[in-house]
N, CA and C atoms as a LAMMPS dump frame, in Angstrom:
ITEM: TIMESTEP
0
ITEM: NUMBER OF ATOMS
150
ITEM: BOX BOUNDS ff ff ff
-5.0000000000000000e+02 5.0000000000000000e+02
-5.0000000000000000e+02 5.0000000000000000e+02
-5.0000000000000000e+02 5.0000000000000000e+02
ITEM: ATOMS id mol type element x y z
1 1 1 N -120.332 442.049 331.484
2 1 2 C -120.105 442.671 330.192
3 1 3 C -121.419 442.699 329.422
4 2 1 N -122.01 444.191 328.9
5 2 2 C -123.014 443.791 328.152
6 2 3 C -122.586 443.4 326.99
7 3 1 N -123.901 442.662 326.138
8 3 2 C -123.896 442.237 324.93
9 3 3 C -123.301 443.259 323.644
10 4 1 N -123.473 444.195 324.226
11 4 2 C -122.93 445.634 323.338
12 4 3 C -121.237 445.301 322.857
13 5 1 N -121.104 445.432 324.139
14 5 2 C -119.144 445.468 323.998
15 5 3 C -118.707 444.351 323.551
16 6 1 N -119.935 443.252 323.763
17 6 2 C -119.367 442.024 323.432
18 6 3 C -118.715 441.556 322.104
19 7 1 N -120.375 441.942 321.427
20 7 2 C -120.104 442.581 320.01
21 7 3 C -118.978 443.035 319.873
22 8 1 N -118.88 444.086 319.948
23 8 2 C -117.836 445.129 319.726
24 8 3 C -116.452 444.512 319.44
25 9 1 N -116.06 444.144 320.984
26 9 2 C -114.952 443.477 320.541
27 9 3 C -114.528 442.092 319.521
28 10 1 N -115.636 441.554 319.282
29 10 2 C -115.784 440.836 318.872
30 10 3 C -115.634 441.25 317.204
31 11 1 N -116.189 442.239 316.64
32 11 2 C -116.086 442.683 315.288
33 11 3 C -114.408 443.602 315.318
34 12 1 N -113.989 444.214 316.26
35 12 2 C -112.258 444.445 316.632
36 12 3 C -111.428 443.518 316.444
37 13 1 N -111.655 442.485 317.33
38 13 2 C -110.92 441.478 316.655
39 13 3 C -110.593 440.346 315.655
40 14 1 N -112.498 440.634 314.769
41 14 2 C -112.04 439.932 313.285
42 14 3 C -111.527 440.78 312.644
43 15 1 N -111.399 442.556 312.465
44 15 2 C -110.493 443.068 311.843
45 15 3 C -109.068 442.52 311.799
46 16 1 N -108.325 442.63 312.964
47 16 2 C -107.187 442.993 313.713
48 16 3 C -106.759 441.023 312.922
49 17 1 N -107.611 440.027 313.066
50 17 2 C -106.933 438.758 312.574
51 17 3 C -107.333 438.757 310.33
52 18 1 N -107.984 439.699 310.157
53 18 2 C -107.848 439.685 309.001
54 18 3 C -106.738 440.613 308.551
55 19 1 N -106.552 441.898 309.137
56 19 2 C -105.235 442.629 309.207
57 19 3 C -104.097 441.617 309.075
58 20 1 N -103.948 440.624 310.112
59 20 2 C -102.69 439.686 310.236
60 20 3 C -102.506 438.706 309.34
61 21 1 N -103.755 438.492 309.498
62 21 2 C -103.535 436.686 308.312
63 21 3 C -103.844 436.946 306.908
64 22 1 N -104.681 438.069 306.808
65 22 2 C -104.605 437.893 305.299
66 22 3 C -104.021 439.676 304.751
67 23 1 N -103.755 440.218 305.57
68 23 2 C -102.566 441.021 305.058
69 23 3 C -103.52 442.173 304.312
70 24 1 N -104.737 442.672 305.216
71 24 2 C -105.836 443.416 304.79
72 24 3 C -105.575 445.019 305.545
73 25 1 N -105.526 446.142 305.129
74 25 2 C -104.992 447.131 306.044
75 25 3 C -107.15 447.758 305.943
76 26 1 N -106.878 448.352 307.52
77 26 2 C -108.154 448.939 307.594
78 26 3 C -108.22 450.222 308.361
79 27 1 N -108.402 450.937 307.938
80 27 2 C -108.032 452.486 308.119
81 27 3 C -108.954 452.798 309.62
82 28 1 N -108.588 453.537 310.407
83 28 2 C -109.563 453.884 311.655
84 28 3 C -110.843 453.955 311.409
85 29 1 N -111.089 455.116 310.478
86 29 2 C -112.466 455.121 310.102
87 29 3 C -112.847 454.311 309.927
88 30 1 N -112.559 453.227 308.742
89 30 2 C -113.137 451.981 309.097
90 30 3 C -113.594 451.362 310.051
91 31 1 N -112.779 451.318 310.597
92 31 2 C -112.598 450.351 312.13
93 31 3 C -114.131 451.544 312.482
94 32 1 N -113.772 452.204 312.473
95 32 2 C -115.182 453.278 313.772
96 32 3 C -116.253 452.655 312.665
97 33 1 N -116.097 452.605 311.661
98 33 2 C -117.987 452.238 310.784
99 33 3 C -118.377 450.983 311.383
100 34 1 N -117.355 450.081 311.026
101 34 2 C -117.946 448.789 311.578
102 34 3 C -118.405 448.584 312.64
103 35 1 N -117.306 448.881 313.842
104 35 2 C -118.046 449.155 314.922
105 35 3 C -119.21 450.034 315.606
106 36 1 N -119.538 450.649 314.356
107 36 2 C -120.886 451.46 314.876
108 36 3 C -121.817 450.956 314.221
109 37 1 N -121.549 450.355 312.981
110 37 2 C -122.959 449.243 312.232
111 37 3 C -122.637 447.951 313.018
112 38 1 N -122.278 447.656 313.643
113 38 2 C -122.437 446.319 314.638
114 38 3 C -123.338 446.792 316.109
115 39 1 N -122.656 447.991 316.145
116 39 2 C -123.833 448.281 317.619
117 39 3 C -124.719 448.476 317.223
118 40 1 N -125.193 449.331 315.854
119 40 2 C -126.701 449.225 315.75
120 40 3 C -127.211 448.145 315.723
121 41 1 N -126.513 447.181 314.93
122 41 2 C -127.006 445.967 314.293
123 41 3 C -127.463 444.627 315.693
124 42 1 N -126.785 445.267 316.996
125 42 2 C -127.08 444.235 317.955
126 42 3 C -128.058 443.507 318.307
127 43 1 N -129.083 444.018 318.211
128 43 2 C -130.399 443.585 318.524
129 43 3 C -130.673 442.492 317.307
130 44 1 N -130.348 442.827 315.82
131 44 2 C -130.787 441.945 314.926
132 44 3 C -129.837 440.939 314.994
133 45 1 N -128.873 441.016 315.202
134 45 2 C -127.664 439.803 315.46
135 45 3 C -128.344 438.709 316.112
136 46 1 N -128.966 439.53 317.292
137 46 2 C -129.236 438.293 318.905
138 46 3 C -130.511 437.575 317.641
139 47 1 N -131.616 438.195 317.101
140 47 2 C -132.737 437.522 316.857
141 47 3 C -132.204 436.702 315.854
142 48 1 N -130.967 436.717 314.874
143 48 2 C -130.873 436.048 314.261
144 48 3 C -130.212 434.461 314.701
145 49 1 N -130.03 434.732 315.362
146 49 2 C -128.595 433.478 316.332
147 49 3 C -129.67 432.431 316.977
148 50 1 N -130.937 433.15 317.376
149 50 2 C -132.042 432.384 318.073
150 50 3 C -132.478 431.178 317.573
């Protein structure tokens, strides 16, 4: 799995448990922004975690 999707799913499923637990609705589009400012954002993620 690259680091890409990893991401990815990874920002999918803090939606999907803030959807549940705190009762947050997030419209598709949404869902598509985040997940496309997280793939850009991949590279700065990794340098920050270092």
């Amino acid at each position: 799995m690259k680091v890409q999707d990893f991401a990815y799913q990874v920002a999918m499923r803090t939606i999907e448990l803030l959807e549940q637990l705190q009762h947050y609705k997030v419209s598709p589009e949404h869902r598509k922004e985040v997940g496309r400012i997280i793939l850009s954002e991949v590279d700065a993620i990794i340098k920050k975690s270092s």
